[in-house]
C-alpha positions in Angstrom: 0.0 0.0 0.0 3.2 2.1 0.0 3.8 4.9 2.8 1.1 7.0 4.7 0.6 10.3 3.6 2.1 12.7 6.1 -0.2 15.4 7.5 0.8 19.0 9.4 -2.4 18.7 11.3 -4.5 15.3 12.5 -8.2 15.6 11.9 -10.9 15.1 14.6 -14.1 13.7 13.0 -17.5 15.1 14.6 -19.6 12.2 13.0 -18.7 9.0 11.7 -21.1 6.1 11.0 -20.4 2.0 11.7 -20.9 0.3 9.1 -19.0 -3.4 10.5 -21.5 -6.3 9.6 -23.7 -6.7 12.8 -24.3 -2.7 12.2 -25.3 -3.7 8.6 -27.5 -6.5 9.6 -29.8 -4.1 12.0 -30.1 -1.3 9.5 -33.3 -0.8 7.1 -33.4 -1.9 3.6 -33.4 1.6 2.3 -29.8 2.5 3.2 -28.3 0.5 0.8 -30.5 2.0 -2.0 -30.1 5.6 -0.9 -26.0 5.6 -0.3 -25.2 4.0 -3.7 -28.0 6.0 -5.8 -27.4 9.6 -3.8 -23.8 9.6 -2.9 -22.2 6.5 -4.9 -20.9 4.5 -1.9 -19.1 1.7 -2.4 -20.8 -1.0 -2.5 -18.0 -3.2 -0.8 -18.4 -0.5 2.2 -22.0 -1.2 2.2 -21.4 -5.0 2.8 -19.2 -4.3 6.0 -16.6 -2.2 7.3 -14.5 -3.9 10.1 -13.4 -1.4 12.9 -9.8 -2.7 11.9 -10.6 -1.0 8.6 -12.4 1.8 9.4 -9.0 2.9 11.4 -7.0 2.0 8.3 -9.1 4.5 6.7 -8.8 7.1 9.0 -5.3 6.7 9.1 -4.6 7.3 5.5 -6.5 10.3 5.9 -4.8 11.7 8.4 -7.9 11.4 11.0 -6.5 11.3 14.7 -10.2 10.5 16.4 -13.8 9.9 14.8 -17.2 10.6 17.2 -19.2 7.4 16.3 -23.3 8.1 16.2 -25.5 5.8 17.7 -28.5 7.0 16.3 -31.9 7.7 16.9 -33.1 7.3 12.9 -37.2 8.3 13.8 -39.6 7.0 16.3 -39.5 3.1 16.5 -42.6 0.9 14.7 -42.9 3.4 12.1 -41.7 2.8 8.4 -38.3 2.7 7.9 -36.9 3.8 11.0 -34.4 2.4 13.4 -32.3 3.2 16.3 -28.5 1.8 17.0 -28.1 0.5 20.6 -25.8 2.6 22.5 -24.0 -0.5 23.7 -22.8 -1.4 19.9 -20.8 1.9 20.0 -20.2 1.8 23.5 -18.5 -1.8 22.3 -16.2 0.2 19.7 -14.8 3.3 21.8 -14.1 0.3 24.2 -12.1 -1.3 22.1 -10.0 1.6 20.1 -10.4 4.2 23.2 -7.7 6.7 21.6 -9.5 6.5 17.8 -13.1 6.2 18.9 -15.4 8.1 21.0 -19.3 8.0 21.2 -22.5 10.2 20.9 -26.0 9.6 22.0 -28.6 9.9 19.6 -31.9 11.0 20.8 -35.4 10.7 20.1 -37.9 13.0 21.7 -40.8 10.8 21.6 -39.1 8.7 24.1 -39.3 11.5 26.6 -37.8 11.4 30.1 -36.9 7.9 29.4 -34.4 9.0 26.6 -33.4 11.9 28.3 -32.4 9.0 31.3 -31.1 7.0 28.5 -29.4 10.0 27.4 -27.4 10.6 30.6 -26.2 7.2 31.2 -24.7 7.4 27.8 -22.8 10.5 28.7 -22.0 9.4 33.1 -21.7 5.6 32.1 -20.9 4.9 28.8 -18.3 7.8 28.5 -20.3 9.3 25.2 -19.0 13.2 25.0 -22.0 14.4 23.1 -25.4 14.2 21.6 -27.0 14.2 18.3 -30.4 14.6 16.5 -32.2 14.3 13.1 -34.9 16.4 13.5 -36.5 15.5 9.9 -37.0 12.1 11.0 -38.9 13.4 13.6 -41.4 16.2 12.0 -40.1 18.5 14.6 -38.0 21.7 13.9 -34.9 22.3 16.3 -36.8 24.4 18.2 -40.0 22.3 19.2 -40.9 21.8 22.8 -39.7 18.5 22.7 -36.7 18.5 22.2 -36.0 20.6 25.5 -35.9 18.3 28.2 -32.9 16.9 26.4 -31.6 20.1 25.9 -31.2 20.8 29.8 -29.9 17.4 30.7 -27.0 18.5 27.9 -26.7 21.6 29.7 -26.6 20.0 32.7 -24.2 17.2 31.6 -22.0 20.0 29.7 -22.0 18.4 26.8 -22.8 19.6 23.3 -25.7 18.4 21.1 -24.3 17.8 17.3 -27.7 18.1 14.4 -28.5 17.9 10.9 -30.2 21.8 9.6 -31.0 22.2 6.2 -32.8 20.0 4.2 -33.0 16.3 4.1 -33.4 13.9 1.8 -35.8 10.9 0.6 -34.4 7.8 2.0 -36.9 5.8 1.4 -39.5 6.6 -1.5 -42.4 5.3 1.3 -41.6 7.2 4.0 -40.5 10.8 2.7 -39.5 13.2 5.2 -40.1 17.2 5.5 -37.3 19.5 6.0 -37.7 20.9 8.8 -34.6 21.9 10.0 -34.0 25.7 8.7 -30.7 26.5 10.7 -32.8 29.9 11.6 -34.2 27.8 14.1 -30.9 27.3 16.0 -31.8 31.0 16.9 -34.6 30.3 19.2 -32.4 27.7 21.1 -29.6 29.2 21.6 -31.4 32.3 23.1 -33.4 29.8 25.1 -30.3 27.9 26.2 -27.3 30.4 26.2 -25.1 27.6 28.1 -26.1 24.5 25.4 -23.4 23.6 22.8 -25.2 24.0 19.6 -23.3 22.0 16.3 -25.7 22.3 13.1 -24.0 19.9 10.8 -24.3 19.5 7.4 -23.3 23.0 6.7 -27.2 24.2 7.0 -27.0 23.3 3.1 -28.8 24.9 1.1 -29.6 27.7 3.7 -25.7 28.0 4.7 -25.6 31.4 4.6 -28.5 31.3 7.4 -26.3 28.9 9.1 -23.5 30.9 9.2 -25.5 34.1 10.5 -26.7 32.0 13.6 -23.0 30.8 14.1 -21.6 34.5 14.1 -24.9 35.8 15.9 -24.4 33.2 19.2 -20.6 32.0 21.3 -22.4 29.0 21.7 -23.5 28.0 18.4 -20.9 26.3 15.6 -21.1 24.6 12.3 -20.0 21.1 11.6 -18.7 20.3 7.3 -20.5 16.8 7.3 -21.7 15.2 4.6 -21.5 17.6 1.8 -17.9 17.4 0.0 -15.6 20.7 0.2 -15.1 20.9 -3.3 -18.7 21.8 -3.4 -18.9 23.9 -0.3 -20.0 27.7 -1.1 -17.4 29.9 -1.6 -19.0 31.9 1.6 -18.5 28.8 3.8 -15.0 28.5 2.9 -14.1 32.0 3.7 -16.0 31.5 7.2 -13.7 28.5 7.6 -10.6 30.5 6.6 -11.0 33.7 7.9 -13.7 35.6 10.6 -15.2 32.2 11.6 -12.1 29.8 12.3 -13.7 29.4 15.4 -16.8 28.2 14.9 -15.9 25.0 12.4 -15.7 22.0 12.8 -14.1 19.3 10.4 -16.5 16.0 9.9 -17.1 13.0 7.5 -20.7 11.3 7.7 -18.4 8.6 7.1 -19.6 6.3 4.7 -21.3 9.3 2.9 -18.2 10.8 1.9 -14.8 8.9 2.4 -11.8 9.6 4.8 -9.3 10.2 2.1 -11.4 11.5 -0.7 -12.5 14.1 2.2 -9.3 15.2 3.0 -7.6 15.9 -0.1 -10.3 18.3 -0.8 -9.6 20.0 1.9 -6.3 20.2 1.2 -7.4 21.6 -2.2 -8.3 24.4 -0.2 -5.3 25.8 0.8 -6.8 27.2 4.2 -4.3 29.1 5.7 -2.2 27.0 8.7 -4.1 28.6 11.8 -7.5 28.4 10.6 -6.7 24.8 9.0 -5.6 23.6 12.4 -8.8 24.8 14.5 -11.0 23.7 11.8 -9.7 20.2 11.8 -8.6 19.6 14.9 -8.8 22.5 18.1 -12.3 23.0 17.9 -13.5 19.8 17.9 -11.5 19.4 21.2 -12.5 22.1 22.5 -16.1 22.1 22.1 -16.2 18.4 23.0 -13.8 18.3 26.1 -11.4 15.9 24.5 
């Protein structure tokens, strides 16, 4: 395979997804579907990607740590949706504590339950964050319901990682709205100055909304999942490069978009060293205590 590539900086991935062959076995039949038609995944991915070489992967790309999701994917029984125990990526960070750490997905039908379920992922399974799909869930960022789980993330000091902008149809029986407009970010953030707010998936295609809330709020940042940097806006970029270093923070969606194919755009970039450094890596150990 010849010599790693060298980097200046190591990455710290906000979102990663397993994809090793129990993960594959629980997940619905639309995800193999969506990820080869949408985003041309590899199909070999699809079938199974060991933990062994997912870190190969990361390695070649330069990527010190990757956050694993255990999801919440919408309210269990309905069409298409499923949830990934918290014990199956418990299991991984176990195993490769200095590549892997967790984050507890949430679902706000479960209500006080999750938000139980919620802390003992974060006091007893050592998780260091949250994260949400609101689409799957009909319910803007801002809904009542999500704000028990807000304060226990307050309370925990943890930050809370979730997808704004639109979303897509993953399954042509069960199409979702798009109810995350990053705008919404707003109302939380004034609600719950304290709460680590991450809208990931650069807001697309409301970015330049996403980036107003960012600059508007300390506690509010942006996370570059899932939508590849040679396509990023031209505004995003300069965010990234210049008065909003701060507030960015590097991610994959891994399988979505791969490690190395994701970092050589990047690269492509040519962000200058400082703000290439916080976006990849200090930020993301900032905001998430690591």
């Amino acid at each position: 395979m010849g010599e790693l590539k060298r980097y200046d900086v190591m990455a710290i991935d906000l979102g990663a997804n397993l994809f090793t062959d129990e993960v594959v076995r629980m997940r619905p039949t639309w995800h193999r579907q969506f990820y080869t038609d949408k985003f041309g995944v590899r199909t070999d991915t699809l079938k199974g990607v060991s933990l062994e070489e997912m870190i190969g992967k990361m390695d070649r790309a330069g990527i010190e740590i990757a956050l694993l999701i255990a999801c919440k994917v919408g309210r269990l029984g309905l069409p298409q949706t499923w949830h990934l125990p918290y014990d199956v990526v418990a299991r991984a960070v176990n195993k490769y504590p200095d590549r892997f750490r967790g984050l507890a997905g949430i679902d706000p039908t479960e209500g006080m339950k999750g938000v139980r379920q919620l802390e003992h992922g974060i006091k007893n399974l050592g998780f260091v964050g949250a994260h949400l799909y609101p689409h799957w869930f009909g319910l803007a960022p801002d809904a009542a319901q999500y704000y028990p789980f807000y304060a226990k993330c307050v309370e925990l000091d943890v930050p809370i990682e979730m997808q704004v902008g639109h979303c897509l149809i993953y399954s042509s029986e069960y199409p979702l709205r798009s109810v995350g407009r990053p705008i919404t970010l707003d109302t939380v953030a004034c609600d719950f100055p304290e709460l680590k707010l991450i809208g990931i998936h650069i807001g697309y295609p409301w970015t330049e909304e996403m980036i107003s809330v960012a600059w508007k709020h300390p506690n509010v940042y942006i996370g570059s999942d899932a939508y590849a940097p040679r396509h990023w806006p031209e505004s995003f970029v300069h965010f990234i490069n210049t008065w909003g270093q701060d507030k960015v923070i590097f991610g994959s969606d891994f399988p979505l978009l791969e490690f190395e194919r994701l970092r050589e755009e990047v690269e492509e970039l040519k962000l200058k060293p400082e703000s290439e450094a916080k976006f990849l890596h200090a930020n993301a150990r900032r905001v998430f205590k690591l």
